[in-house]
C-alpha positions, 0 to 999 in steps of 0.5 A, a space after each residue: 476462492 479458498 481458505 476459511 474465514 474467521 472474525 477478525 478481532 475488532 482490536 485490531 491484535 495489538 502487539 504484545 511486544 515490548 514498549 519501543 518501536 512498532 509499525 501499527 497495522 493498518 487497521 489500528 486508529 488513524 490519526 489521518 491519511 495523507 495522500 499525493 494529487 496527480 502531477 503531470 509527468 510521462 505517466 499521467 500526461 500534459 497539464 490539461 490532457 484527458 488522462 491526467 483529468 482522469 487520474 485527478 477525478 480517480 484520485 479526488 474519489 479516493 479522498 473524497 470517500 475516505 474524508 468521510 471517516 477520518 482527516 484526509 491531507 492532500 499534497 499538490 503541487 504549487 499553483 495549477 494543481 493545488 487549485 485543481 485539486 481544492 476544485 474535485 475535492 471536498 473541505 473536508 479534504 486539507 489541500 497542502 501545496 508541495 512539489 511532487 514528481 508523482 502521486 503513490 503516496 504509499 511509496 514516496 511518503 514516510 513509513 510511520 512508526 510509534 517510537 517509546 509508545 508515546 511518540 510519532 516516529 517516520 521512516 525515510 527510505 532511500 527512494 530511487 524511482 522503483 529501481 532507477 526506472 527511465 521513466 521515472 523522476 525523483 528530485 521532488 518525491 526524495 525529499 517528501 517523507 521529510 516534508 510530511 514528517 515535519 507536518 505530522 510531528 513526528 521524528 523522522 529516521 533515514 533509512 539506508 534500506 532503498 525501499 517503498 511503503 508498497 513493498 511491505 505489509 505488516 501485522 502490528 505485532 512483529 511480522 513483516 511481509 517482503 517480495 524477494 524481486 523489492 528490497 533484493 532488486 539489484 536496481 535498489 540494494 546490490 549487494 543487499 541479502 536478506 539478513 542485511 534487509 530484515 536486520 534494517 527493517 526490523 531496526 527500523 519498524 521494530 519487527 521480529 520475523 520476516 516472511 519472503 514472498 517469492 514475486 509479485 504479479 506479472 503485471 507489475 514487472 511491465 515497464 510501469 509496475 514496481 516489480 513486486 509490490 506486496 501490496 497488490 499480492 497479500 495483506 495481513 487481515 489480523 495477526 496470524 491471517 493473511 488475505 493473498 491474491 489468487 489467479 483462477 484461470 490457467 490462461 493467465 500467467 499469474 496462475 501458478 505463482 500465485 498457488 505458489 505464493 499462497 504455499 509460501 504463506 501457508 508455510 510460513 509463521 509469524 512472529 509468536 511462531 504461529 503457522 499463518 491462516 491464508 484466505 485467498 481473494 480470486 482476481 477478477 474476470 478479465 485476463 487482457 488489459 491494454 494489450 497484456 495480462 490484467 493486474 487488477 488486484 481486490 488485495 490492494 484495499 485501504 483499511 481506516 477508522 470504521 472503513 475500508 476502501 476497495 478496488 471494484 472493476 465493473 467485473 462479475 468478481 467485484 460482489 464475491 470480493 466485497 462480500 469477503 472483505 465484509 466478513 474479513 473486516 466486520 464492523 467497518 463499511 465497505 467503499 467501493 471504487 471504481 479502481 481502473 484509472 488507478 491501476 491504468 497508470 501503476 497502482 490501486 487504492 492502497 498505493 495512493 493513501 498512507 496512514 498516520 497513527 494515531 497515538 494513544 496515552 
């Protein structure tokens, strides 16, 4: 583990742009958090089997923890698997039935934006299954950003960008980071550069700079990943400081890129124009998973109102990280999880939760 860590400002660094239209960081108030409850599908499995028991008890713990902080909504499907998820989860939790095809709330729901300063606005990207993947289905989660605007009020915006909450990460005042293998996958936006993208997505979250990562972990390019979420690579702590996944052992082979994603960080700038701060947070031990590399990941955390909701791995790594992440956020408490169900079918605990913002007068 390297970088020097520095307290972050408990405001959050809100944004000196313009009134108009901004993506709040993930560490300004939440009005809540919406997440999706396992449906049954070719990830999962069969309605009754053990792995989709398992992923609906991984998940109910996510809600389930972070309900204790902030208003928690939980979409399921109609009939079976709303009543399962009203059984696992808490009555602080809402269960609101919805036709699903999957459960990374992160992805499938909207991008919320505060539009004007006063207005809940949401961005729906174009949403084709992580690139048109054989595995995957849409019909359903293409119409759930629509769906969850229309519960949280706020207007809703089609994008023409094919893209997923995942693949980006913003500093709530004007920086957003990108993996070149997302939006320019050929699979999402052919024909799409990276002027087309950043002019989009700085329409669309009200954004001025754009820093391009080169991929994401290699586990994610393996049949289920998502090929490059920056989720589960960087987070943006403060404005100007980024948090970034690092791989220490030479064995594993996100060793070298991940150096040299942290030189890409550490090259770029931010929207002021102020060179970035990286701290790198070092994966944890295990390099072997289900027969490839391990891609478990403390970056993918959710940060909420006085929280934030880590990863853990059962792995001698998991108190160094959650001691840094202590440091990296003070003032909110830290919750560990018990990640690996998450990342066995794709994802982490970012993946799963979308924030809401709250609006202030």
């Amino acid at each position: 583990m390297t970088g020097r860590v520095r307290r972050a400002c408990d405001d959050g660094g809100m944004s000196t742009l313009p009134a108009g239209r901004r993506m709040p960081a993930e560490w300004e108030p939440h009005r809540r958090t919406w997440m999706a409850f396992p449906p049954p599908n070719a990830t999962f499995g069969a309605e009754g089997s053990p792995g989709l028991e398992a992923a609906r008890a991984a998940w109910a713990e996510v809600a389930t923890t972070i309900s204790r902080y902030e208003p928690v909504i939980l979409l399921a499907g109609p009939g079976r698997a709303a009543a399962a998820a009203r059984r696992l989860v808490p009555p602080a939790v809402t269960v609101v039935e919805q036709p699903l095809d999957d459960a990374w709330a992160r992805d499938t729901g909207p991008t919320f934006t505060v539009d004007g300063g006063d207005r809940l606005g949401a961005v729906d990207w174009v949403f084709n299954g992580w690139g048109a993947q054989d595995w995957a289905c849409w019909d359903a989660d293409r119409a759930l950003a629509g769906a969850v605007a229309a519960r949280a009020g706020a207007r809703v915006r089609s994008s023409t960008l094919t893209n997923e909450g995942g693949g980006l990460a913003v500093d709530g005042a004007g920086t957003v980071l990108l993996t070149e293998t997302v939006q320019l996958d050929p699979h999402r936006n052919p024909g799409w550069d990276r002027a087309r993208v950043e002019a989009e997505l700085h329409a669309q979250l009200g954004t001025t700079r754009a820093v391009w990562l080169p991929r994401g972990l290699t586990r994610d390019y393996d049949r289920y990943g998502t090929r490059g979420h920056v989720d589960m690579v960087a987070a943006f702590v403060r404005p100007g400081l980024v948090a970034a996944h690092a791989q220490p052992d030479p064995d594993h082979p996100d060793h070298v890129p991940m150096k040299e994603l942290a030189a890409v960080l550490r090259a770029g700038r931010d929207a002021t124009g102020r060179p970035l701060e990286v701290v790198e947070i070092a994966a944890p031990t295990v390099l072997e998973v289900d027969g490839g590399a391990a891609g478990y990941s403390y970056l993918n955390h959710y940060v909420g109102n006085g929280f934030v909701v880590a990863g853990v791995f059962d792995d001698p790594r998991d108190v160094e990280a959650l001691g840094l992440l202590a440091r990296l956020y003070p003032g909110r408490r830290i919750e560990p999880v018990d990640a690996r169900v998450l990342f066995a079918n794709g994802g982490g605990v970012h993946c799963v939760t979308q924030q809401q913002p709250a609006i202030t007068p």
